[in-house]
C-alpha positions, 0 to 999 in steps of 0.5 A: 570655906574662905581661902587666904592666900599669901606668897613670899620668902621664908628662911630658917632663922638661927636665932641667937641663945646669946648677947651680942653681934653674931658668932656663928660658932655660938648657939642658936634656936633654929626657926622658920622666919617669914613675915607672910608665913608668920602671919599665916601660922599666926591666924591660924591660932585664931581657931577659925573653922571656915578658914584656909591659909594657902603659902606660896613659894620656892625653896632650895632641894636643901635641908634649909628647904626641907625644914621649912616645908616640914614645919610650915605643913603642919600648921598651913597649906604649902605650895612650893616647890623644891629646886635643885642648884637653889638655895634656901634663905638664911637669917641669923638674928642677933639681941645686942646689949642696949635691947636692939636687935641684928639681922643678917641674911643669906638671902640674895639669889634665893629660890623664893626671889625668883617666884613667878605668876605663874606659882601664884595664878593657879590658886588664886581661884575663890580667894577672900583676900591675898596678904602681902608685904613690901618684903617680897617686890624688895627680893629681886627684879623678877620677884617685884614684876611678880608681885605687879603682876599679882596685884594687877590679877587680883584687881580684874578678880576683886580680890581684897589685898591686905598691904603690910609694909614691913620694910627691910633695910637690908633689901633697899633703901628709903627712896628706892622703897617709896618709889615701890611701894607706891606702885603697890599701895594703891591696891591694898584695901588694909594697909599696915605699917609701923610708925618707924617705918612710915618716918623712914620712908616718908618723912620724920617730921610727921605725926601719924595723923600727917602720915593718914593724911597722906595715905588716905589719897592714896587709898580708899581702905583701912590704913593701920599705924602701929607704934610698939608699945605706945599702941595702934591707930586706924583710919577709915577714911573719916576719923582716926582710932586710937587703942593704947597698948600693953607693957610687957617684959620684951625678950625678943620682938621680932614678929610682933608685927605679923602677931598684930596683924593676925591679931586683927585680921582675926578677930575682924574675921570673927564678926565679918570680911574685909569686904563687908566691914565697909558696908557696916554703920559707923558706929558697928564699924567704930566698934569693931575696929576698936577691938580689932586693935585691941587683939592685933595690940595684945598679940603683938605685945605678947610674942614679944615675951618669948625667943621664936617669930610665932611660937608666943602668939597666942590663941582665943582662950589666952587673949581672953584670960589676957583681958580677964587679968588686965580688967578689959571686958570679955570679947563679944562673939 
């Protein structure tokens, strides 16, 4: 059985049934919104039978708390303990008229921001890869001096990181971000980023080649750019791929990311791990990252067509029946 594990904040999302900015006297969806939960729910679906996902987290002794802890429980393993005199995080997420969209939190001071190694360490025993994002360091001091402190771990373990940056400018700024984040890259063996988000932090006169460049000094792994609809790239280090991507009615992309990400950490783990895809050849390792972007690009695309952070995601079956109907030939096993 191959263990993930991830760790970090998720909140209940009250997703907007309306246009416009928020009202909270207005309608909403209520939701589990968490980048790493996402992304585990999300693999999940991938029907993996050897695979076990394991969240780690605090939540608030509160109703936010309890719907988390009963929705996520039914999908992936929790651990996280409910506080008393905390609180859980809120999101509101509004869609505004010109297509984009607003997040507003009630975040700060959380039970999830004030996680420490030591909720972490005990299950960090036969872990095939810890997924992270640079949402968590971004939570408090406490939560980034956790965060080093797991990554440190995981290296004298050889535990696999797989980095996604997701960047949240409600949480820090650019600059204050770089300076993180760098701390944190060097660890990744996967890391993922969107095309934005890399001009955001590192610049916006630069092409995702420049941007691989430039990673690729950083770390020895695999580095992902997505860039929405426009598709995916992925550099191993000695040439760059490029998979178009797919055009799709756009209701609500919030956690088209974490949908990518899953997409291609499945199907990589369909055929092999993070650890032994470096051992392929070339030409194995050129074909499989070639498809594995192709799903991360079709999972993306598609929990964009539908309000909720997971519930478009789809499964084997729907991605297969996705290519039938866009003429792509069928998934090898």
């Amino acid at each position: 059985m191959k263990k993930i594990v991830t760790f970090g904040e998720t909140m209940v999302q009250y997703n907007a049934k309306y246009t416009g900015p928020l009202d909270k006297k207005n309608q909403h969806y209520e939701d589990c919104a968490g980048a790493e939960s996402n992304f585990l729910v999300n693999l999940m679906k991938f029907g993996l039978e050897d695979i076990k996902c394991t969240w780690i987290s605090r939540l608030g002794q509160d109703q936010a708390g309890q719907l988390i802890a009963d929705t996520l429980s039914k999908n992936i393993d929790i651990v996280a303990k409910m506080y008393t005199n905390q609180k859980t995080g809120l999101s509101y997420l509004n869609h505004l008229s010109d297509g984009s969209h607003l997040k507003t939190y009630y975040r700060k001071g959380s039970a999830a921001s004030r996680i420490q190694f030591t909720d972490i360490e005990p299950h960090l025993t036969e872990v095939e890869f810890l997924h992270l994002t640079g949402i968590t360091p971004a939570l408090s001091p406490r939560a980034l001096t956790t965060t080093l402190r797991t990554l440190e771990y995981c290296k004298t373990q050889s535990i696999p990181i797989c980095l996604d940056i997701n960047y949240r400018e409600q949480l820090w700024d650019p600059h204050t971000a770089r300076n993180v984040l760098e701390k944190i890259i060097p660890f990744a063996s996967i890391l993922k980023l969107g095309f934005d988000e890399a001009n955001t932090i590192w610049g916006t006169q630069k092409t995702p080649t420049d941007h691989f460049t430039y990673f690729n000094q950083i770390i020895n792994g695999l580095i992902i750019i997505t860039n929405d609809s426009n598709g995916s790239f992925i550099s191993d280090g000695s040439q760059i791929i490029q998979m178009e991507g797919f055009k799709v009615e756009v209701i609500d992309p919030v956690g088209a990311g974490d949908a990518f990400l899953a997409g291609f950490i499945g199907q990589l783990y369909r055929h092999t791990t993070i650890k032994k895809i470096f051992t392929l050849s070339k030409e194995q390792k050129t074909q499989l990252l070639k498809e594995c972007l192709k799903i991360g690009n079709i999972c993306g695309a598609l929990t964009c067509t539908q309000y909720g952070d997971t519930q478009a995601m789809p499964n084997i079956k729907e991605i297969e029946k996705f290519l039938k109907i866009n003429s792509f030939n069928k998934l090898s096993d």
